[in-house]
Phi, psi and omega in degrees: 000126195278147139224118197297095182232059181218143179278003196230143149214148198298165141243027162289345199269334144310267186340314214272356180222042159315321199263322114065120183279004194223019181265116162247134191248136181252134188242119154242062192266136201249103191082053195260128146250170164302123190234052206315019184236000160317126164249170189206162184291137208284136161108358184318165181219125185272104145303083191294089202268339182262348186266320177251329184219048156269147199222082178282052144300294187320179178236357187252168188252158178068024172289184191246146174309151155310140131359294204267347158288295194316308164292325191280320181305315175295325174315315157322346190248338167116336189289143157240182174291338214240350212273163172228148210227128181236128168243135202243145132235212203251353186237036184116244166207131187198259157317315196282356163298323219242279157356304189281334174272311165323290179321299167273040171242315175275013166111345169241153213241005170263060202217140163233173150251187221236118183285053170161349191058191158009292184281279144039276186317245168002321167308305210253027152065034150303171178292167191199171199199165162304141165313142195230171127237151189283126176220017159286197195282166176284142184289190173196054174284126186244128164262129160241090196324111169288167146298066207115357205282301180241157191242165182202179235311315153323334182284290188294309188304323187268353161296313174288347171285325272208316193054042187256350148241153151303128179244095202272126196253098226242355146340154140309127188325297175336280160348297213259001184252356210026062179244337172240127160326155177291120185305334216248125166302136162094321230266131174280155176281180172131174157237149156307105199336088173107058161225171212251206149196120199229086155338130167276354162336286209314350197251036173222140182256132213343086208032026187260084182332135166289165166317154178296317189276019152298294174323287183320314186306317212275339177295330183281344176257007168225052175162158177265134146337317195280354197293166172241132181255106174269129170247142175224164193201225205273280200222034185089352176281280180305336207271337171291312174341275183299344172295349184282294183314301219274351198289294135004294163312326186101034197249146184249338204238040192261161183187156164231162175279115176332256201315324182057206184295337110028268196291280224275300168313313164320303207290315188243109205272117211291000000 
């Protein structure tokens, strides 16, 4: 029984525990459809972060689910309590990071993520296989919701007023400078008062985490190890990048904002 006990794993370290009886692999690639002519790493199981495991209710995107969405999905997928979960997407690290913070905001901790992702695979001419869905049997996975994991909106105001956390921006300089528009029609530019800004760009190397000591550096210019940390980004995605990076570093007192720039521009008016 595989236990995962690093949040990052290679992928020679995969190949080599393909057979593993209690390893599920997950493709969490952000705006992905089922494509059978798609290849993937064997055996994937597609995590559908907008479809499935989302709380479209929200008017902001990739919000995060109920407890009770969050278990039937994954059940659906096949996950158990016992299970060890390496999650990927296509672009390096990105989605799958957001993946990897969702699992352990609902308590569970036996998920890495996959180090270069995808292309990762594909470099180095591993097996690859037709895009699939999982229709196998159902899991008996239980979410149990943490604390602190993720923070929204009531969170952020009074963080930013308050200063009682760091508020780290995982945006682009450009962005995060208003000096480049926002990708989302309409959403104005700007940031959130008294935050900081660290591209999660900076901690990947052609989609790759950078060395712990890369990591530590870019982490030493916004933040204490000892700091309570808020990561915010576009729409919730990247800003799990950096809690993957900041996690990786040793930093303990992190959480991120669901809605981000997204939610806090729309909602607060300059």
């Amino acid at each position: 029984m595989l236990e995962l006990k690093e949040p990052i794993v290679s992928v020679n370290w995969l190949n080599e525990h393909l057979e593993a009886d209690n390893l599920i692999i997950l493709d969490g690639t952000i705006n992905k459809v089922y494509d059978a002519t798609h290849q993937q790493i064997l055996n994937t199981r597609f995590f559908d972060i907008k479809g499935k495991f989302s709380d479209k209710s929200n008017a902001f995107p990739s919000a995060f689910p109920s407890v009770e969405q969050f278990q039937s999905e994954a059940r659906a997928l096949g996950i158990n309590q016992d299970s060890a979960i390496v999650v990927y997407d296509d672009k390096g690290i990105y989605s799958s990071a957001r993946v990897w913070w969702m699992f352990k905001a609902f308590g569970f901790n036996n998920i890495a993520v996959l180090n270069g992702g995808f292309s990762a695979w594909l470099k180095l001419g591993y097996t690859t296989e037709n895009m699939k869905l999982y229709e196998g049997k159902g899991g008996n996975f239980v979410a149990n919701l943490q604390s602190g994991y993720m923070k929204f909106f009531k969170d952020l105001e009074h963080a930013s007023k308050n200063n009682t956390h760091v508020i780290v921006d995982a945006r682009s300089s450009g962005r995060f400078n208003k000096t480049e528009p926002e990708p989302r029609a309409g959403l104005r530019m700007g940031t959130i008062p008294n935050s900081l800004n660290l591209p999660y760009t900076d901690l990947l190397e052609n989609g790759i985490l950078k060395s712990k000591k890369d990591l530590a550096k870019a982490f030493y210019m916004v933040a204490n190890t000892s700091d309570d940390i808020i990561f915010s980004c576009g729409s919730g995605l990247t800003a799990c990048v950096l809690a993957l990076g900041a996690y990786v570093s040793g930093y303990k007192n992190i959480s991120v904002y669901d809605g981000s720039w997204t939610e806090w521009g729309t909602l607060v008016k300059e």
